[in-house]
MARPA-915453 format. One line per 10 residues: number of its first residue (from 1); their letters; for each residue x, y, z of C-alpha. Coordinates in pm, 1 decimal. Example, Ala and Ser with C-alpha at 12.3 -4.5 7.8 and 13.67 -1.06 7.14 Angstrom:
BEGIN
1	as	1230.0 -450.0 780.0 | 1367.0 -106.0 714.0;
END
This chain:
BEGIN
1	xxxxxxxxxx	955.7 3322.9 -5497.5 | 1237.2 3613.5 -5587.7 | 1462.3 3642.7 -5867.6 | 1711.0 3896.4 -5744.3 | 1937.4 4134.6 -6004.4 | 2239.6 4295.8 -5942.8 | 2218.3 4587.2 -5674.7 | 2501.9 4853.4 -5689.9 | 2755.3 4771.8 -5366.7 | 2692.2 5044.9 -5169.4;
11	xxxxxxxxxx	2875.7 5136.8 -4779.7 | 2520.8 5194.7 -4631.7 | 2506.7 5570.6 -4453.1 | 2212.9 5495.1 -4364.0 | 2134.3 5265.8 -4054.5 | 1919.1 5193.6 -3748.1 | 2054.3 5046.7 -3462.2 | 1834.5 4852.3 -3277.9 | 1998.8 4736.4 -3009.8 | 2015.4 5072.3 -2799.8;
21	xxxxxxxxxx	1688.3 5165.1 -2600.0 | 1441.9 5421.9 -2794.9 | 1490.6 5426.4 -3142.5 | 1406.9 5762.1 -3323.2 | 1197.7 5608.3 -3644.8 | 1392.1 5695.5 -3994.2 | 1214.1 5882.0 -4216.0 | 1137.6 5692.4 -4517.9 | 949.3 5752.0 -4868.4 | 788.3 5505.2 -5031.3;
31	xxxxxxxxxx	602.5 5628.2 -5313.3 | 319.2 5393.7 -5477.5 | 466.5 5167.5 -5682.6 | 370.5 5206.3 -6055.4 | 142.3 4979.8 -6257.3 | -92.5 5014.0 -6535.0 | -459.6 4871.3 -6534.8 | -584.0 4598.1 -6261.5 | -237.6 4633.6 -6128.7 | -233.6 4950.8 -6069.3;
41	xxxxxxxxxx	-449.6 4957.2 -5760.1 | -315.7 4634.4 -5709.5 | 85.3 4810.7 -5670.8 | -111.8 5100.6 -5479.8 | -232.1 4797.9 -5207.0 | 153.6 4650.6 -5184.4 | 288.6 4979.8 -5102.5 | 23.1 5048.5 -4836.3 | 125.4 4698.9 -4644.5 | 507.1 4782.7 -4671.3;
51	xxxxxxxxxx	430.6 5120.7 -4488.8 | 218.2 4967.6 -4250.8 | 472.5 4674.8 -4170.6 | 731.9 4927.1 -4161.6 | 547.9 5158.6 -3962.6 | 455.4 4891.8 -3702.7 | 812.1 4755.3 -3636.0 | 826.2 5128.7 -3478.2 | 1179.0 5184.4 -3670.5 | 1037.4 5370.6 -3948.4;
61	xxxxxxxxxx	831.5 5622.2 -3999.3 | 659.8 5711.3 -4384.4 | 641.6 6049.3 -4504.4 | 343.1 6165.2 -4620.5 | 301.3 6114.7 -4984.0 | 163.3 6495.3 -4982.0 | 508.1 6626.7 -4922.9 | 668.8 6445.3 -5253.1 | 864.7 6691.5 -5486.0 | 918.6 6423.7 -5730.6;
71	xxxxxxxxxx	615.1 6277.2 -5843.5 | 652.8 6108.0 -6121.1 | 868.9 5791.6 -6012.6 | 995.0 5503.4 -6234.4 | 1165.4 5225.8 -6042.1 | 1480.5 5222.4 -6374.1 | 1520.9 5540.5 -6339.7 | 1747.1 5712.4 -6051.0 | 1560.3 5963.9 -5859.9 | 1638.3 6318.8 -5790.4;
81	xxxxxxxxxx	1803.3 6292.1 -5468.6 | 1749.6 6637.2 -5421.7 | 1347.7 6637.8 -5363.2 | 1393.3 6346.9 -5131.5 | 1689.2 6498.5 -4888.3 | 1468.8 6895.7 -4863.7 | 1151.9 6655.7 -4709.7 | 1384.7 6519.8 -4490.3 | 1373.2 6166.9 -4636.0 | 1690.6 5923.6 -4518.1;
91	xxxxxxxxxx	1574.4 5664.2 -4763.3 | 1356.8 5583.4 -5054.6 | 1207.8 5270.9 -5183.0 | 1096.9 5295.9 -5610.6 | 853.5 4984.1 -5704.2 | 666.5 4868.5 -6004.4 | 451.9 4564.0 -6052.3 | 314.2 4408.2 -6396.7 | 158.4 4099.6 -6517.6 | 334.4 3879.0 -6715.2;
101	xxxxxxxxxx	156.5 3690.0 -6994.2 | 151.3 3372.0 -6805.9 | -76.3 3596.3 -6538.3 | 201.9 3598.2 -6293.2 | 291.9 3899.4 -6109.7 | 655.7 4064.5 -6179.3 | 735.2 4330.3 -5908.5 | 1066.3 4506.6 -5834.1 | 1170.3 4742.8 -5599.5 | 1491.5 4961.0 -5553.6;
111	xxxxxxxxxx	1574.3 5067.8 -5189.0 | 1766.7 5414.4 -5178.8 | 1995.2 5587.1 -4982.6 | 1920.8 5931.3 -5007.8 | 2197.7 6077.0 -4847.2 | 2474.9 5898.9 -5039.1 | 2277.6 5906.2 -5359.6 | 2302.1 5527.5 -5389.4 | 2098.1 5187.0 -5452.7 | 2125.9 4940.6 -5129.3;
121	xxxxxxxxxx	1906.0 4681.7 -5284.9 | 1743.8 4610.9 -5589.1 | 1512.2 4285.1 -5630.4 | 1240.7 4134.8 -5844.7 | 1003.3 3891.7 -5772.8 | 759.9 3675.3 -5938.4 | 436.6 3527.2 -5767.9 | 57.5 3470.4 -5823.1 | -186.6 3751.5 -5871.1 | -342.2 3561.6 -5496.8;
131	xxxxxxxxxx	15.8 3573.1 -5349.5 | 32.4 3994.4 -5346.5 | -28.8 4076.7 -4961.1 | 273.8 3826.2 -4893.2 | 450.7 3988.8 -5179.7 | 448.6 4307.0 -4940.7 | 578.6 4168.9 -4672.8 | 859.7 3935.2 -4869.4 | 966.2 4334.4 -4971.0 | 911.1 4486.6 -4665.5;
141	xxxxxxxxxx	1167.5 4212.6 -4464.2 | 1422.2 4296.7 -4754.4 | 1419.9 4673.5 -4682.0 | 1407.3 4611.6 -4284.9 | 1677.0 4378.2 -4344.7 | 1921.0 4595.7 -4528.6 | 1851.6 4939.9 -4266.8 | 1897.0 4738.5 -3971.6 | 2122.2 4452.2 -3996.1 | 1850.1 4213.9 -3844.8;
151	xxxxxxxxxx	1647.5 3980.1 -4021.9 | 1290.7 4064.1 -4096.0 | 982.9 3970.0 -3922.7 | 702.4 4064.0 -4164.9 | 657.2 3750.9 -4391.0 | 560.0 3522.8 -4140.7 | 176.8 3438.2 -3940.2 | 64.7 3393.6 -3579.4 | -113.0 3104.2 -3462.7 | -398.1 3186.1 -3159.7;
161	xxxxxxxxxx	-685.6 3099.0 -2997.3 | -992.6 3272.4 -3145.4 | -1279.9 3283.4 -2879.8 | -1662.6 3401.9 -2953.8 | -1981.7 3344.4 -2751.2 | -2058.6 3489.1 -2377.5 | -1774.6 3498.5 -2162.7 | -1886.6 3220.6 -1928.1 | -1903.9 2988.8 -2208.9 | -1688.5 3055.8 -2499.4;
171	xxxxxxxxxx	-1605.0 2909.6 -2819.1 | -1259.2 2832.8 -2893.3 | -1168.8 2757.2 -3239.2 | -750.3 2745.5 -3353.0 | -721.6 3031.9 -3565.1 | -388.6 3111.2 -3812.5 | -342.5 3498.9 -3924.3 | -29.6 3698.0 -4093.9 | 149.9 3879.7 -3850.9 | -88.7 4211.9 -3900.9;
181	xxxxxxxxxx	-405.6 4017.3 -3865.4 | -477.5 3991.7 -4212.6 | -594.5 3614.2 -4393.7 | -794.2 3476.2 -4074.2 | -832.2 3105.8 -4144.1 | -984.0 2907.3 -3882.5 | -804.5 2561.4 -3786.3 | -1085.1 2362.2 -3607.0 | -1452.1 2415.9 -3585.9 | -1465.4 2497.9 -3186.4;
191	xxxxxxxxxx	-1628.6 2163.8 -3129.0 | -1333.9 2086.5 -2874.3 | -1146.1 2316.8 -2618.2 | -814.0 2409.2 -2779.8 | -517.9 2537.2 -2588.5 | -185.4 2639.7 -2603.3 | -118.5 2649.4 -3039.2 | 298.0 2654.4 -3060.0 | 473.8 2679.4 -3386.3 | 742.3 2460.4 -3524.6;
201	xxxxxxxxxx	1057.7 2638.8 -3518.9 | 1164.7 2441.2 -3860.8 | 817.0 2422.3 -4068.8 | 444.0 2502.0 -4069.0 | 360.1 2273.2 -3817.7 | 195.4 2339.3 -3470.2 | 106.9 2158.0 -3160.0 | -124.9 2199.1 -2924.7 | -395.0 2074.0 -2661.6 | -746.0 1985.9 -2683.5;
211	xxxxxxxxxx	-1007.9 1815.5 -2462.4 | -1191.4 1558.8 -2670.2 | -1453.4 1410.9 -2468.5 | -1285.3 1581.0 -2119.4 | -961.5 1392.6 -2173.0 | -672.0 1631.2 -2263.5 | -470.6 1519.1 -2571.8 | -122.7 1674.4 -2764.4 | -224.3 1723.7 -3114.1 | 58.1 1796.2 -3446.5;
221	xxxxxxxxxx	-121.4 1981.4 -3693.5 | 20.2 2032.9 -4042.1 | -58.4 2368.9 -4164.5 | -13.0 2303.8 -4536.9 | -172.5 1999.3 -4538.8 | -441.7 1995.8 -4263.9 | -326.8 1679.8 -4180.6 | -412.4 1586.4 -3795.5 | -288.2 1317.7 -3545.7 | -215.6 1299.9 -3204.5;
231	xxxxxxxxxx	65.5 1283.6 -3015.8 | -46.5 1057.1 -2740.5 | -293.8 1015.2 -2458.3 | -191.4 1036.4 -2129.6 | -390.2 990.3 -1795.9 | -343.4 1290.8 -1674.0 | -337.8 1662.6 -1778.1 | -144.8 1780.8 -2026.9 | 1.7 2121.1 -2045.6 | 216.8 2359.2 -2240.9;
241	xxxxxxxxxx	374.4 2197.2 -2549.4 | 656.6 2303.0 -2722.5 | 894.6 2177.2 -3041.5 | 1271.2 2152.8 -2958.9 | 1470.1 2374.9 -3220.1 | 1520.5 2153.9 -3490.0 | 1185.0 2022.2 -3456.5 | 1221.3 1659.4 -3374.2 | 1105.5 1672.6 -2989.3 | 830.9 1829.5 -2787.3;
251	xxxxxxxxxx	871.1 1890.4 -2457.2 | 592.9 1887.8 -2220.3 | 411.3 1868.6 -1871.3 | 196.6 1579.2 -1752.3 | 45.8 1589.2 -1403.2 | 52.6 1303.3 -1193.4 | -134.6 1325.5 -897.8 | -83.0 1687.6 -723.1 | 258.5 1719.7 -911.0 | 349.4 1799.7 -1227.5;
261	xxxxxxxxxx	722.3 1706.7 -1443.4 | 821.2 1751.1 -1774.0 | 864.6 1513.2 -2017.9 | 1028.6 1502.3 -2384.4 | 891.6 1309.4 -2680.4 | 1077.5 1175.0 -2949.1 | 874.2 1261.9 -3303.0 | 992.3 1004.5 -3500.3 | 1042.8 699.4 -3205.3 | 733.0 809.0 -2995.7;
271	xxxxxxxxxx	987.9 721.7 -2760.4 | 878.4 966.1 -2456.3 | 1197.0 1066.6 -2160.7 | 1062.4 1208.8 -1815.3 | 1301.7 1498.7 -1708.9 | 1207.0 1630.8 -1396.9 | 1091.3 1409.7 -1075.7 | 984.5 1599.5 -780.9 | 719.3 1693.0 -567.8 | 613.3 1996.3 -723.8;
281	xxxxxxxxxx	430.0 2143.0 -1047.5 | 681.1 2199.2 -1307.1 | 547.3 2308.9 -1641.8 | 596.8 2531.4 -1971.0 | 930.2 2366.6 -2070.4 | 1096.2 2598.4 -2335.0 | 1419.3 2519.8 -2549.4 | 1736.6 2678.7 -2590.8 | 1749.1 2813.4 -2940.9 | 2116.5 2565.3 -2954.7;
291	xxxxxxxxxx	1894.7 2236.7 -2785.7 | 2104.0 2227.8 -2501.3 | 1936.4 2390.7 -2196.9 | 1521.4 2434.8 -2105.1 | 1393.3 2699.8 -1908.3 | 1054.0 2617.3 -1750.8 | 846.2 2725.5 -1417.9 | 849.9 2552.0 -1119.6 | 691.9 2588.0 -753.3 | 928.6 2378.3 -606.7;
301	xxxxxxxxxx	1059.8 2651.7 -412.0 | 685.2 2763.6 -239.2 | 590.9 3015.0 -554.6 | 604.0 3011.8 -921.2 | 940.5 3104.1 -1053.0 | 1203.8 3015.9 -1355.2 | 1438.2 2735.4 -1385.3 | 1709.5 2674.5 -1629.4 | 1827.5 2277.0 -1654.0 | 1975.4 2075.2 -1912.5;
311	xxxxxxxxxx	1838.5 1928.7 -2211.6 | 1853.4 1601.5 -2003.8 | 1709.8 1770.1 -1689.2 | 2018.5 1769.1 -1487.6 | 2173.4 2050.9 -1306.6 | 1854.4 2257.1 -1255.3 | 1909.2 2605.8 -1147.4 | 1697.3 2906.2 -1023.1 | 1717.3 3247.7 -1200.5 | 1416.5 3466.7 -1093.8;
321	xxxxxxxxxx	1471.9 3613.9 -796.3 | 1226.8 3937.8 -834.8 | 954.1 4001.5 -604.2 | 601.0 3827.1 -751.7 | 553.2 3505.5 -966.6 | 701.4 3420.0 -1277.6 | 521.3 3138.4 -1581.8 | 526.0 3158.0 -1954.4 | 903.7 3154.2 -1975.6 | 995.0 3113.9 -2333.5;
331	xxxxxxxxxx	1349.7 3132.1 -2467.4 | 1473.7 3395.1 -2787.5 | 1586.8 3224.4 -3073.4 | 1865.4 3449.7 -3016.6 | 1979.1 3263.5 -2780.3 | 1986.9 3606.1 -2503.4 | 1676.9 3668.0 -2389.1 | 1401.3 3461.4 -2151.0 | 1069.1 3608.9 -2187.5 | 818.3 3569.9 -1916.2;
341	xxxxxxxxxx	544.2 3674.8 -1727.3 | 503.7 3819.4 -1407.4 | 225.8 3857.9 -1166.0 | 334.7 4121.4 -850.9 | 70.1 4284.8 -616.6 | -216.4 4192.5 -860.4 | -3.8 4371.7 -1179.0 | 49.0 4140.3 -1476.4 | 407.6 4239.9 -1628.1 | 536.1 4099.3 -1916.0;
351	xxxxxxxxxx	929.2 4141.8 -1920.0 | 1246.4 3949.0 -2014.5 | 1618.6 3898.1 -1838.0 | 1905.3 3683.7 -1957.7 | 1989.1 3317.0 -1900.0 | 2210.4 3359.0 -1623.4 | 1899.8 3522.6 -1437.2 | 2065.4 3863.3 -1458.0 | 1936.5 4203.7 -1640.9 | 1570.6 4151.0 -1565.2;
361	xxxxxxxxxx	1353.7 4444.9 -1779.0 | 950.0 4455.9 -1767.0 | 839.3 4565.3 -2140.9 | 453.2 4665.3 -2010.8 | 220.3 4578.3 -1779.7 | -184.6 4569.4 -1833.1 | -482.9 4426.8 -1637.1 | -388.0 4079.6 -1738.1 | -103.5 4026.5 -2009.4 | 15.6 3676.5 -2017.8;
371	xxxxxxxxxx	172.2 3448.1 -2275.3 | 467.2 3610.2 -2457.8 | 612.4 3427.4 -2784.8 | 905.1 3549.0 -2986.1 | 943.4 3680.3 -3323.0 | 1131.5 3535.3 -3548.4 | 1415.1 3756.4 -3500.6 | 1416.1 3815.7 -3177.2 | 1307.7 4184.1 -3186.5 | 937.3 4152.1 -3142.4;
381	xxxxxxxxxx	720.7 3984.6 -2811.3 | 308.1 3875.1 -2896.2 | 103.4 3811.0 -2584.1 | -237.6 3851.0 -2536.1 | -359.5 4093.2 -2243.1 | -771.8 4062.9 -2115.9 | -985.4 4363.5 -2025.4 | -1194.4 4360.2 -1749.2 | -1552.5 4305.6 -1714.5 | -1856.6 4125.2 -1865.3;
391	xxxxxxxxxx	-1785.2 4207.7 -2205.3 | -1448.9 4230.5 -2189.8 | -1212.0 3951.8 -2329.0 | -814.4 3898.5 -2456.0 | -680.0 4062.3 -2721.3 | -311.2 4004.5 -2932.3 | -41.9 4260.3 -2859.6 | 308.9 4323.1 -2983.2 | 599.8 4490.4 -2814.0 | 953.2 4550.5 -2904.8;
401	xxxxxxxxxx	1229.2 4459.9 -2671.9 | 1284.6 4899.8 -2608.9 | 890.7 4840.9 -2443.0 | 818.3 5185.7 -2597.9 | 624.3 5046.7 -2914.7 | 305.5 4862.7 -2806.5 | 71.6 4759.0 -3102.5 | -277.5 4574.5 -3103.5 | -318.8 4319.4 -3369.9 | -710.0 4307.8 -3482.7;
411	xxxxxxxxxx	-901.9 4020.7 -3460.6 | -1285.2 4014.3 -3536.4 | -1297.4 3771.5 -3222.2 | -1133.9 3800.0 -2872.8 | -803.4 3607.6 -2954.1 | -539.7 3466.1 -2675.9 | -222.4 3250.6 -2638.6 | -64.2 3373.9 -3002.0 | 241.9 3233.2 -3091.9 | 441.1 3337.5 -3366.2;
421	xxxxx	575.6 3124.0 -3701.9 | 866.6 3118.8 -3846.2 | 984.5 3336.5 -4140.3 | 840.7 3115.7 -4462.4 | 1000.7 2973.9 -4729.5;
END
């Protein structure tokens, strides 16, 4: 997508770091980016989504183009550093976009520091007049990538369950968005109940559950492609898939009677491995980001709480301990953090503590939160929390791992069970 030219090597005064509690947001300027003609509102549009991604992640914080000194801004030119630092801007991102005679898009953007008076970044980019809004967010990972140290988040989508209709008797349709609820495109027609949509940690592929004709069946759905087929039947529910890391297995919970283990499947073979093997329900197996461990729920002690085991389900171990119920567990592709939720004296708590069971933090609590799934990077938690009454219904949240910055993502629909994609190619 991205053609990048040389960027002056720069020691970076400016920096966010993200991994201490509240984070003061750093004043930024982004100025629209120029253009002449159609692209001119077009640039105006691109620099609007890179302040609003930036804005969202909670780190940043725009200034408002009202307070500009300098004006007149030409991304080859360097800016007067002067008119940034008196309105208290700590960087500055310069952008134009053109059309090429082939009708592609050219865009490039510098990224500032206005405190050192250098260029961090410079990049240009080349895409289809169709392909802008991702354009935006392709940019806005680069500068969040540069001022942080952390990967972006930005250029990737959420998969969810889009319900309509009375609340006794909804329709559920799969649903696909970008991560600021932008580009709804529905995945199935609502025909079917659909449950539980979980992302491929490797490619645009999901899986998930639906009941065609009552009987509960593991679907793989390419994204790309549309292309549909299912996993397997199995005489008995079937709950909570999810793709190992490299995306080759996908673990999984069949019931069997009044109990419930977890099971693996083999993509390629078929080839399916039961795990667990006890009289109790044991469900919503999650991977290790490294493939070796799963963390799942289990009630095999008398109430709903988190187990770590081995890939092969050996050596299973307890780690909450907290007063109330834990479920959703679902590991970071960091590798440090479970995320789960928690249900104590009728509060619904989404929160997170390490492997080992140890440093256990609730992020926010709500009338009914439930389903947390990672960004990306690590940084970022969707889950979907209900309201109450007869018109109420779920709706997609975000919240950083600091639990001060909470933000609703949009739907048209109620929306539930999101789960997030990775960063695309």
């Amino acid at each position: 997508m991205g053609a990048v030219f040389a960027a002056q090597p720069a020691a970076a005064l400016v920096e966010i770091d993200i991994t201490q509690g509240q984070v003061e947001p750093m004043p930024i300027a982004l100025p629209d980016f120029g253009g002449t003609g159609v692209e001119s509102e077009l640039a105006k549009n691109i620099t609007e989504i890179i302040q609003a991604d930036l804005r969202r992640s909670g780190l940043f914080q725009p200034i408002d183009p009202a307070a500009f000194i300098q004006q007149s801004m030409n991304v080859n030119t360097q800016p007067r550093f002067g008119d940034w630092r008196t309105i208290g801007s700590q960087a500055l991102v310069t952008g134009s976009l053109y059309q090429e005679p082939d009708g592609r898009l050219k865009a490039e953007f510098r990224l500032w520091d206005v405190y050192a008076g250098q260029q961090l970044i410079g990049q240009q980019f080349f895409t289809s007049p169709d392909n802008w809004r991702r354009l935006a967010h392709i940019i806005s990972d680069a500068i969040y990538e540069r001022l942080t140290g952390e990967k972006g988040y930005f250029d990737t989508r959420i998969v969810f369950i889009d319900e309509s209709g009375p609340k006794d008797a909804r329709r559920k349709r799969l649903a696909i968005m970008d991560q600021d609820g932008a580009n709804i495109r529905y995945l199935t027609r609502g025909n079917n109940l659909v449950l539980t949509p979980r992302f491929s940690p490797v490619n645009q592929e999901i899986t998930y559950m639906s009941y065609v004709g009552g009987s509960p069946q593991v679907y793989l759905f390419n994204i790309e492609t549309g292309q549909r087929e299912i996993l397997g039947d199995y005489p008995g529910m079937t709950f909570a898939p999810r793709f190992s890391p490299d995306g080759q297995k996908v673990a999984m919970s069949l019931q069997q009677g009044s109990n419930a283990n977890i099971f693996v499947m083999d993509l390629l073979s078929r080839e399916t491995t039961r795990l667990t093997n006890i009289a109790a329900i044991d469900t919503s197996p999650s991977f290790s980001p490294d493939g070796r461990q799963i963390v799942f729920e289990s009630d095999r002690g008398g109430s709903q709480q988190l187990y770590v085991m081995n890939a092969n389900g050996t050596n299973a171990q307890r780690i909450s301990f907290g007063p109330g119920s834990y479920s959703t567990p679902v590991w970071s592709p960091r590798g440090d953090l479970i995320a789960f939720t928690k249900v104590h004296q009728g509060r619904f708590m989404i929160g997170v503590l390490r492997p080992d069971g140890k440093g256990e933090r609730i992020l926010t609590e709500g009338y009914h939160n439930e389903g947390p799934a990672w960004s990306p990077n690590g940084r970022v938690l969707t889950f979907f929390r209900d309201t109450p009454g007869g018109q109420g219904g779920p709706q997609v949240w975000t919240v950083d791992l600091t639990g001060y910055n909470e933000q609703i993502v949009n739907t048209p629909n109620f929306a539930s069970d999101p789960a997030w994609s990775p960063v695309m190619n």
